[in-house]
N, C-alpha and C positions, 0 to 999 in steps of 0.2 A: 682277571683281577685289575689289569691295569685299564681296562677299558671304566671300567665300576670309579676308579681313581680319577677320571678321566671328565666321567660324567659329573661327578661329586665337584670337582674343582670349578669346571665350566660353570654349572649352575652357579655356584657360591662366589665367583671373583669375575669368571670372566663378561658372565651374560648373567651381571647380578640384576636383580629383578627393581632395584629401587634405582642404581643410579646408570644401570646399561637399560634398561626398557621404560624408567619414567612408571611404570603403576606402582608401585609401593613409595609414591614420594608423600602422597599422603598422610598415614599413619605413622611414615618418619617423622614430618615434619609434627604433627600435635602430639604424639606420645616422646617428645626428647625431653620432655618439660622437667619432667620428676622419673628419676632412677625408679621408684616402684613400679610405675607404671610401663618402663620401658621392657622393663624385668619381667613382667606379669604377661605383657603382649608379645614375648618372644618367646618365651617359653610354654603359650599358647600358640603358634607357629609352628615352633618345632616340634607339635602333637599336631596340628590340623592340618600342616600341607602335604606333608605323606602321607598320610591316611587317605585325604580326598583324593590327593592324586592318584594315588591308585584305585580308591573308588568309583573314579570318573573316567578312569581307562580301562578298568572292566565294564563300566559303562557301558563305553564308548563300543567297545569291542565285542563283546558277547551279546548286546542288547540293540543299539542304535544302527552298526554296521550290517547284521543279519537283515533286519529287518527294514533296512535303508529309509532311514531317520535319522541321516547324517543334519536335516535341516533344523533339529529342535535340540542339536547340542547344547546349545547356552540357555535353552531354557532346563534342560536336565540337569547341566553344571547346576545352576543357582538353585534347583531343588534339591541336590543332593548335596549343596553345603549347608544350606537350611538344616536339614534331617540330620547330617552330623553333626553339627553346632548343637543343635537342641538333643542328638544322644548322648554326646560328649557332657551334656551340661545334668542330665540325669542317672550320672554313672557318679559310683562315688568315686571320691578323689585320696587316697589314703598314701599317696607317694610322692605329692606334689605339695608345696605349702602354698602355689598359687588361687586365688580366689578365681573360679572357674566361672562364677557367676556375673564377676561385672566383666572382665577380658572377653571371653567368648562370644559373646555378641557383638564386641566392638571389631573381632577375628572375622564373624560371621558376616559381618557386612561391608568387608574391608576388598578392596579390587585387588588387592597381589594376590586372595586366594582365586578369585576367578582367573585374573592375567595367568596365573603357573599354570593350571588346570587349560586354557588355551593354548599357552605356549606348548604344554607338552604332548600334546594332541597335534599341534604343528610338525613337532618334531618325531613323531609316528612311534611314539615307543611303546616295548613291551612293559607288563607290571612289576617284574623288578628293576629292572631299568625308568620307571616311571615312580617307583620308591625312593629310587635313590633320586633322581632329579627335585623330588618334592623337599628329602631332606637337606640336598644341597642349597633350592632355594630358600630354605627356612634358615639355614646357617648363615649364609648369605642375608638373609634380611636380618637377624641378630646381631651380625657383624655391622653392618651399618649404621642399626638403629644405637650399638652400644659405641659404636665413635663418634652419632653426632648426641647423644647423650652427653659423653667426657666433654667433648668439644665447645658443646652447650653450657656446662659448668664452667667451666674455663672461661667461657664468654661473656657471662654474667660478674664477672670480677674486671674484665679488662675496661680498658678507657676506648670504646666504638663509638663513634659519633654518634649524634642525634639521628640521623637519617637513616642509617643502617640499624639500629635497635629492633628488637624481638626476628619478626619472620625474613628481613632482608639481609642481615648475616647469616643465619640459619641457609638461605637459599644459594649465597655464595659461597657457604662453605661446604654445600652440599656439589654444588657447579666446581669446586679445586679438588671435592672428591671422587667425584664423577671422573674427574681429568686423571687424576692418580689411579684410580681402577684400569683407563682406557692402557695403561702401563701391562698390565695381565695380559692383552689382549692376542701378544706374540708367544705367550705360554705354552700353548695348544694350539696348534694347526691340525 
């Protein structure tokens, strides 16, 4: 249980996937604009990256490894987000108020799900251990996406120079958050 604790945390604070490894700084940065959207794309995360992640480590494991085709990884990751993206997108949605259909594509084609899906193939793990990395990484990328969201409102009211307006505060307050994460980093040894 405490290793499960352990994993969950690491992913989401310690080795967060936007501001410890740099691929999700993308979709932070253009989805902080508007609270719907940030809303919409995190809560299509924390549905897509568990799921792939462990669909890409049974992958990885029962299909690629046997058969040693360890070298068409990354082209199987990026078909098998494909194919979940578009089954995700044909299933109905009766629990969710999220609009599955503009989100999901923008999920689908977003590098934090390939980067976790690599990262955790890096890090050799089983599929519930590979569960749970995926939903740490998703937590982890919600938690960012929804601080530099507040932050970003907050911003838009204060007095920023000229020079720094739109993506260059955004980028430095993503670089003081980065720095405050790197604080977790003695957590977990």
């Amino acid at each position: 249980m405490e290793e499960i604790f352990l994993v969950l945390i690491s992913s989401a604070l310690i080795n967060n996937i936007v501001v410890g490894h740099v691929i999700g700084t993308d979709p932070a940065l253009v989805s902080t604009q508007r609270r719907d959207v940030t809303r919409g794309i995190s809560n299509i995360m924390l549905i897509l990256l568990p799921l792939t992640t462990v669909m890409a480590s049974a992958a990885t494991q029962f299909i690629l490894i046997p058969l040693q085709l360890q070298y068409l990884q990354t082209l199987v990751f990026v078909m098998l987000i494909i194919i979940i993206v578009y089954g995700l997108r044909a299933l109905p949605n009766p629990f969710c108020k999220v609009d599955f259909e503009i989100f999901l594509p923008l999920a689908g084609i977003n590098a934090t799900v390939l980067g976790t899906l690599l990262l955790n193939q890096q890090q050799d793990n089983n599929l519930f251990y590979s569960f749970i990395f995926g939903l740490g990484t998703a937590i982890g990328f919600t938690l960012i996406l929804t601080l530099l969201t507040a932050i970003n409102t907050r911003l838009e009211m204060a007095d920023v120079p000229a020079p720094f307006k739109g993506s260059s505060i955004i980028l430095i307050t993503l670089g003081l958050i980065s720095m405050a994460f790197l604080g977790f980093s003695g957590l977990i040894k």
